[in-house]
C-alpha positions as CSV (number, residue, x, y, z in Angstrom):
1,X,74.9,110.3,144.5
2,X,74.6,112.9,141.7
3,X,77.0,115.2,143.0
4,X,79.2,111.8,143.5
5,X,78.9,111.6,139.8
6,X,79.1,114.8,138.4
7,X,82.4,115.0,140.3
8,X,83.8,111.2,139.2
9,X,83.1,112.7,135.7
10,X,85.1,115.9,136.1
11,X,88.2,114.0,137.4
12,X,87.7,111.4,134.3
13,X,88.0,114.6,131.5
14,X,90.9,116.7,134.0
15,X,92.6,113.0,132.9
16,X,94.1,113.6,129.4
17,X,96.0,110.4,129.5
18,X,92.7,108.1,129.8
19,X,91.2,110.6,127.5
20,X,93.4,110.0,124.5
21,X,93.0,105.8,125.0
22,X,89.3,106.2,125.4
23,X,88.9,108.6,122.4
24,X,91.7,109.6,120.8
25,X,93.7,106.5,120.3
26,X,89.7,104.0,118.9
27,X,89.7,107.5,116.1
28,X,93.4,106.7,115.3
29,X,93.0,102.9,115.0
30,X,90.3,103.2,112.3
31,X,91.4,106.3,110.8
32,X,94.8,104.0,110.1
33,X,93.0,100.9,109.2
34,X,90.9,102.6,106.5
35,X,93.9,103.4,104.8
36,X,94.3,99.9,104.4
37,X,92.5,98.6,100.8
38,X,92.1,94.5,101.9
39,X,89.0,93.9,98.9
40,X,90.6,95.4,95.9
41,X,93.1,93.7,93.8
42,X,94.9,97.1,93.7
43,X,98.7,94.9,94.4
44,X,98.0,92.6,91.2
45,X,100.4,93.7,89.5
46,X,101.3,91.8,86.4
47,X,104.2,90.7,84.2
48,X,103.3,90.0,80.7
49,X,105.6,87.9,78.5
50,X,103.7,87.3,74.9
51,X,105.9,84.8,72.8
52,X,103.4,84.0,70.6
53,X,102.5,87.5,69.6
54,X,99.1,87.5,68.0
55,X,95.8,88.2,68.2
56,X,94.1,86.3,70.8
57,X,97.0,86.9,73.1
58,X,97.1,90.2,72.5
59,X,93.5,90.8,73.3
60,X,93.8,89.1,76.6
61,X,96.8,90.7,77.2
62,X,94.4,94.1,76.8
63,X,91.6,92.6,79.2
64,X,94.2,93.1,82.2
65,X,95.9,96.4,80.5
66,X,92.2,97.7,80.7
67,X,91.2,96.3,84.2
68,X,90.5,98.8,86.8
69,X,93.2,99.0,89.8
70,X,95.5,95.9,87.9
71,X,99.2,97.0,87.5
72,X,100.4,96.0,84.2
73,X,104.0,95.4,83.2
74,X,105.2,93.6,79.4
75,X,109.0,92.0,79.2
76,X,110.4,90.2,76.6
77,X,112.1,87.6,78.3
78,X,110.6,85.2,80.9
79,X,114.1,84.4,82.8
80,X,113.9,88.4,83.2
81,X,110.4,88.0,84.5
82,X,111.0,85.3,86.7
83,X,113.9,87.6,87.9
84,X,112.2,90.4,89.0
85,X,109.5,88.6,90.7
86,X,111.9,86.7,93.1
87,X,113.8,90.2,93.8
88,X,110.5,91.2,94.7
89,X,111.6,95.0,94.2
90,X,109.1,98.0,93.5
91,X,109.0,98.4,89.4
92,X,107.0,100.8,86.9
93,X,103.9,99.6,85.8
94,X,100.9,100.7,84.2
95,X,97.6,101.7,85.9
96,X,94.4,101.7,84.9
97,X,92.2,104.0,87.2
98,X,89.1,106.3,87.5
99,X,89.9,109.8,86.7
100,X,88.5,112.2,89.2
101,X,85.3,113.3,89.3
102,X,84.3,111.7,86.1
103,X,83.5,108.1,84.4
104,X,86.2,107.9,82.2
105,X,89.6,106.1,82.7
106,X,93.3,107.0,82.5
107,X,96.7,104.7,82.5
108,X,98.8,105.9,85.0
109,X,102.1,105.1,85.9
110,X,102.7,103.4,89.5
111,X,105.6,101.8,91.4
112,X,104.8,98.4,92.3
113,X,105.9,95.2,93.8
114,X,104.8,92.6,91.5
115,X,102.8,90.0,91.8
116,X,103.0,87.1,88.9
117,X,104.1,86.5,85.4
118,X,101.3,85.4,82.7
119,X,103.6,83.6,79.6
120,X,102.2,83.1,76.7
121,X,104.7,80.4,75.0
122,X,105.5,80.1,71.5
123,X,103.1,77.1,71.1
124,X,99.9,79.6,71.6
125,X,100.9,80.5,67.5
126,X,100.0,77.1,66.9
127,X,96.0,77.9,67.2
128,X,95.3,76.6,63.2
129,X,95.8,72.9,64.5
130,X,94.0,73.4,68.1
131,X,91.4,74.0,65.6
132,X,91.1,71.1,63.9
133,X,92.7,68.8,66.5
134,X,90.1,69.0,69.4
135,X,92.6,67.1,71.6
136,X,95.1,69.7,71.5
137,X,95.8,72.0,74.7
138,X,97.4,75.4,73.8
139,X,99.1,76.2,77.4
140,X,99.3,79.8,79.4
141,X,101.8,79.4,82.0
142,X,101.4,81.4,85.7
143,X,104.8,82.2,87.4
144,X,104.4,83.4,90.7
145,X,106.3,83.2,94.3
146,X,104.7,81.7,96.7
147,X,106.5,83.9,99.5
148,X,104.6,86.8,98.2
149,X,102.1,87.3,101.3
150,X,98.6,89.4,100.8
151,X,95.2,89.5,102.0
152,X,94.1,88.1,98.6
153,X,95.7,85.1,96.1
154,X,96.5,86.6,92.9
155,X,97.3,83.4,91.8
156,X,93.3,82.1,92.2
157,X,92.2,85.5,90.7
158,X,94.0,85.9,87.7
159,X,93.8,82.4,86.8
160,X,89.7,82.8,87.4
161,X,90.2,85.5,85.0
162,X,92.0,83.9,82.7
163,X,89.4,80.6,82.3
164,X,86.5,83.4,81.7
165,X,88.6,85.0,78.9
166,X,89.3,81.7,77.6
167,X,86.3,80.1,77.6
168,X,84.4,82.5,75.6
169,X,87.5,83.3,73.5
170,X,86.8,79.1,72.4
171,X,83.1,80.2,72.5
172,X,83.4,82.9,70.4
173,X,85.8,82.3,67.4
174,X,85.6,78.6,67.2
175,X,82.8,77.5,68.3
176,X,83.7,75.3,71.1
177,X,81.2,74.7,73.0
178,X,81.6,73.6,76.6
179,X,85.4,73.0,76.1
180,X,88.2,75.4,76.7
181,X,91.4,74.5,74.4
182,X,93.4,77.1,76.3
183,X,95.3,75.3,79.5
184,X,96.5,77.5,82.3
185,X,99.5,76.2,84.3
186,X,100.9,76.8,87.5
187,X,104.3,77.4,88.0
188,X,106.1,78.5,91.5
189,X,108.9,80.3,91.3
190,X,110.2,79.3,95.3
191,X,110.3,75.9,96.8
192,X,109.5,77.6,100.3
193,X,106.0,77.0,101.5
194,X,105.3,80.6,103.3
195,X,102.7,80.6,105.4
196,X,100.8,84.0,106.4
197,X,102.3,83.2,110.3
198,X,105.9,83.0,108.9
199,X,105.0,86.2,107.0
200,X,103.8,87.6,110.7
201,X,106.2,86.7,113.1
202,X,109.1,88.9,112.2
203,X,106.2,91.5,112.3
204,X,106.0,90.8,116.2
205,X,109.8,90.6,116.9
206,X,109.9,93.9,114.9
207,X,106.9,95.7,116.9
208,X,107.9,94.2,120.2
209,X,111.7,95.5,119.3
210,X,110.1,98.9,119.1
211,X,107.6,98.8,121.9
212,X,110.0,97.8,124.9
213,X,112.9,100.6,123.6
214,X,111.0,103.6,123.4
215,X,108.1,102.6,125.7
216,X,110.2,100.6,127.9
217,X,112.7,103.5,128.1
218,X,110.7,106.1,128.1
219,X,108.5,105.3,131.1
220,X,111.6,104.5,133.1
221,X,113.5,107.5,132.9
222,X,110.5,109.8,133.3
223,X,110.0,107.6,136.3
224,X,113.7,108.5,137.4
225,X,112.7,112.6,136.8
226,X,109.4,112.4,139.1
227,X,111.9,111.1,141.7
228,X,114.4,113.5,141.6
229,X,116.7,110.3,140.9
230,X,118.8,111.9,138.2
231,X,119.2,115.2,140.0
232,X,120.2,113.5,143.2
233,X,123.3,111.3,141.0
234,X,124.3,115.1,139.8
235,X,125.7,114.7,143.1
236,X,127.6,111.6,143.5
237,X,130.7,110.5,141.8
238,X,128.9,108.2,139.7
239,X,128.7,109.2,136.0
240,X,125.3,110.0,134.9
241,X,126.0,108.5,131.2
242,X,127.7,105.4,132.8
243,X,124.2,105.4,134.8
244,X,122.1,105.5,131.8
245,X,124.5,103.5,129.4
246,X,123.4,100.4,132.0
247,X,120.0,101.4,131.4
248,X,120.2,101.0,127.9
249,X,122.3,98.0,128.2
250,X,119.4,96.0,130.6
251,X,117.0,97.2,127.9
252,X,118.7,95.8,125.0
253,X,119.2,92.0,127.0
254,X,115.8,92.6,127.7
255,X,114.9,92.8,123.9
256,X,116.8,90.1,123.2
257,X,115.5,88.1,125.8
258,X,111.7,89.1,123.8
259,X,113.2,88.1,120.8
260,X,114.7,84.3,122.1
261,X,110.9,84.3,123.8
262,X,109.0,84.9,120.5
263,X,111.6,82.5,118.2
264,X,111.4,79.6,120.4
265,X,107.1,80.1,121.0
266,X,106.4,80.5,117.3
267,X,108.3,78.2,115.9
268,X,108.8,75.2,118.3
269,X,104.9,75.5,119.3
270,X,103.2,77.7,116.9
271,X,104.3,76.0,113.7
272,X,106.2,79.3,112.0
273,X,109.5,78.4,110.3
274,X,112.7,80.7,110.0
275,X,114.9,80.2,107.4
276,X,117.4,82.2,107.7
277,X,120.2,83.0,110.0
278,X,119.2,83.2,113.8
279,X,122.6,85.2,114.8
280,X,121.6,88.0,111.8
281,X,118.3,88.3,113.3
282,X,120.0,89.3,117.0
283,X,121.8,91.5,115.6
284,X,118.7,93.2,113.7
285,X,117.2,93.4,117.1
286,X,120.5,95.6,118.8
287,X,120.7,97.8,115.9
288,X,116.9,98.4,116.0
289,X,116.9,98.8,120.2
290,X,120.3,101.6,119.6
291,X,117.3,103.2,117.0
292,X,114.5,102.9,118.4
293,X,115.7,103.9,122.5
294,X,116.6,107.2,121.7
295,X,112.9,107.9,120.6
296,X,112.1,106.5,124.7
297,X,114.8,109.7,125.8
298,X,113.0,112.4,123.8
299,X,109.5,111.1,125.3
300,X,111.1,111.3,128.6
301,X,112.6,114.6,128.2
302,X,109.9,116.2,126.9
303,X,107.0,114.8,129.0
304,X,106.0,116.2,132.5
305,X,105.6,112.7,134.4
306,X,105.6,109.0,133.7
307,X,101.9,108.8,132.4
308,X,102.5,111.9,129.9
309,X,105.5,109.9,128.7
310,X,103.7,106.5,128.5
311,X,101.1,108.6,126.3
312,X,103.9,110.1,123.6
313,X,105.5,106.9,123.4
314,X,102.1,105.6,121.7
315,X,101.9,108.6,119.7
316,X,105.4,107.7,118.2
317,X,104.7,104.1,117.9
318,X,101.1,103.5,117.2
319,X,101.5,105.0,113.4
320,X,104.5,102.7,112.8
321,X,103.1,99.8,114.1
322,X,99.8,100.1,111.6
323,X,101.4,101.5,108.8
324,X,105.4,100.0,108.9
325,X,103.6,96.6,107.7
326,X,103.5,94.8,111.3
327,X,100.4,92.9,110.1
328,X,99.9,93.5,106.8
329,X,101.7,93.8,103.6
330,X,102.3,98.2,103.0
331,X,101.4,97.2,99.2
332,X,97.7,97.5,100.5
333,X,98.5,101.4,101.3
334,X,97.4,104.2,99.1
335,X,101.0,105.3,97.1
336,X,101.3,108.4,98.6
337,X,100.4,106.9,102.4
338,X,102.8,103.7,101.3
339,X,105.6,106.4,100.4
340,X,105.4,107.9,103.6
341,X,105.6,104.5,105.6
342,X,108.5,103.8,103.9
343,X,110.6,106.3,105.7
344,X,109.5,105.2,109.2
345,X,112.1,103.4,111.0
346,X,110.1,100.9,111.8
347,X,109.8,99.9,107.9
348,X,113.5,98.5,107.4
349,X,113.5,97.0,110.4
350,X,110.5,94.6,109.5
351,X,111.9,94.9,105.8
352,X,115.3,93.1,107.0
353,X,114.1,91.0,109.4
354,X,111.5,89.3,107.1
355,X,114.6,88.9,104.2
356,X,116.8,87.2,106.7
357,X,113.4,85.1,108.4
358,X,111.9,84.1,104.6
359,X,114.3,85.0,101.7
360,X,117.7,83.9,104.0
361,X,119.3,87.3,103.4
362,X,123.1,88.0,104.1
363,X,124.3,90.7,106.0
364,X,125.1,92.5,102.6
365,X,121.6,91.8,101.3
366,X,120.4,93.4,104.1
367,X,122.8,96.6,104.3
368,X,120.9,99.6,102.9
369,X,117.9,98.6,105.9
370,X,121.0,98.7,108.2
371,X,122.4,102.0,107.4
372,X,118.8,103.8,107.4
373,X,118.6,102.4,110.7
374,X,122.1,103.4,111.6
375,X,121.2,106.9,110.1
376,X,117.9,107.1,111.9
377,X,120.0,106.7,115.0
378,X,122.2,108.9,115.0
379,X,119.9,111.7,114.2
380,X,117.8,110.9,116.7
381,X,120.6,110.3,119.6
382,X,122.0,114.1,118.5
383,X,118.3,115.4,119.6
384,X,117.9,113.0,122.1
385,X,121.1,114.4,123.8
386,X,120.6,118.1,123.3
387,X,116.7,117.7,124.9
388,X,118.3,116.1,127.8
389,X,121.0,118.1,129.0
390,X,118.3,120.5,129.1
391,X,115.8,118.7,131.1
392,X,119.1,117.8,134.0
393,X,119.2,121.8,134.0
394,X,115.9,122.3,134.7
């Protein structure tokens, strides 16, 4: 029985494939999820717009300038606010962090996406009669989108911040004791009601887009090599690119067949809504198959047998999946990490197919995703070729 076992375990380690899953590939998943900063408030990034202009709105205005890991972001105009919050596009802000190795603090500058507006309105000068008028409200005003989805609600935080700040600012200079005279409003700046699940689905269609080109692909043509099947249609009339152009045709119906799967599931049973166009969203899923298959040759060209190939294919897709946003918002990255997500091709596929699914982008909104697809594409289908013309030779 012991020499049973000692020799079961040898063949286990000789097996690099079940290896990598069993050690490699647990290392990976948490290495990739600690990246991933789901308790700070490090995307509150904020939008100041100070109308009022004096003293008690500028010291609150300093409490989130000063408060560790906020972004912070002053405009002069609130339709220019509410602007750049519904573009949702990365802006400049100001960040106040730890220096390294030491206690003190620094204000850095960060690209952010952000994440609500706090307006102080022309009515905040009017503090003189709040003070002598106990009934009188002076109002702060919250403008935020409600499609913006995170791990956290800025929305809750910032207005628990804000009733602290007020409440001792009554406290403190006029002596109001147990009453705030500051009101903080809500305000939405979309009438869309995004749930976390709309905010996920396109997440899926993305991933599973990815998953059935290059693993899909990859495992099938490598199957094709251990069988000698492409050396054997060398021989025949029969084109070998007419061969594999029907190979990459039944894997893009497949896809698209996926896609239909996960649109009807999720939103005729699961609850999700899509609001944009169902035809744009197709097509997103072609362009990202023509991608995202070439990826499946290299594997296959470059890996010994089908279980070698099975195992690059999750090297190539495992980081995009975690770090492309699949799940999870790539605002909860580190910069530099979030930088580098950014270029994976993965990343404007999900970016495009969540605009059409929740914003109801056009094909123009959604253009510069499409060309860095396109682009992505065509690099990889010049390598794809040249590594497989080498591999028929062989």
């Amino acid at each position: 029985m012991l020499k049973l076992l000692i020799c079961t375990i040898k063949n286990r380690f000789r097996n690099r494939m079940a290896l990598f899953f069993s050690l490699v590939f647990p290392v990976i998943f948490v290495t990739i999820f600690s990246l991933f900063n789901f308790e700070a408030a490090g995307n509150l990034n904020i939008i100041v717009v100070d109308k009022a202009n004096n003293e008690v709105t500028k010291n609150i205005s300093d409490v989130f300038k000063k408060m560790e890991n906020f972004g912070y972001r002053e405009e002069q105009n609130l339709d220019q606010a509410k602007t750049i919050i519904e573009k949702g596009e990365d802006l400049e802000f100001e960040v106040y962090k730890k220096k390294e190795n030491s206690s003190e603090f620094e204000a850095i500058k960060e690209e952010h996406r952000p994440s609500l507006i706090i307006y102080f309105p022309e009515e905040m000068k009017d503090i003189p009669s709040a003070m002598v008028d106990k009934n009188k409200m002076l109002p702060i005003k919250l403008y935020y989108d409600n499609t913006e989805q995170s791990q956290i609600s800025p929305i809750a935080i910032v207005e628990g911040i804000l009733k602290d700040i007020t409440q001792k600012t009554s406290l403190s200079l006029f002596h109001f004791q147990g009453r705030n005279m500051f009101q903080i409003e809500q305000k939405e700046l979309s009438v869309k009601k995004i749930k976390y699940f709309d905010f996920l689905v396109p997440g899926i269609i993305g991933m599973g887009i990815m998953q059935s080109s290059i693993i899909g692909i990859a495992s099938s043509i490598s199957s094709y090599r251990e069988k000698n099947i492409l050396k054997r249609l060398l021989t025949t009339p029969l084109p070998i690119s007419r061969f594999l152009a029907a190979e990459v045709i039944s894997f893009i119906l497949l896809s698209l067949l996926q896609t239909t799967v996960l649109l009807v599931l999720s939103t005729k049973f699961l609850g999700a809504t899509i609001y944009g166009s169902i035809p744009l969203i197709y097509l997103l899923t072609i362009i990202g198959n023509i991608s995202f298959l070439n990826l499946g040759f290299i594997a296959a060209s470059i890996a010994k047998n089908t279980h070698s190939a099975t195992a690059l294919s999750n090297i190539f897709t495992m980081p995009m999946m975690f770090l492309s946003g699949v799940f999870f918002d790539r605002e909860t990255l580190p910069i530099i990490i979030r930088h580098i997500a950014n270029i994976l091709p993965l990343s404007p596929l999900l970016d495009a197919l969540r605009e059409v699914a929740i914003n109801e982008a056009t094909l123009s909104d959604i253009s510069t995703e499409i060309f860095m697809l396109l682009g992505f594409g065509i690099v990889t289908f010049i390598i794809a070729a040249k590594i497989f013309k080498l591999t028929l030779k062989d």
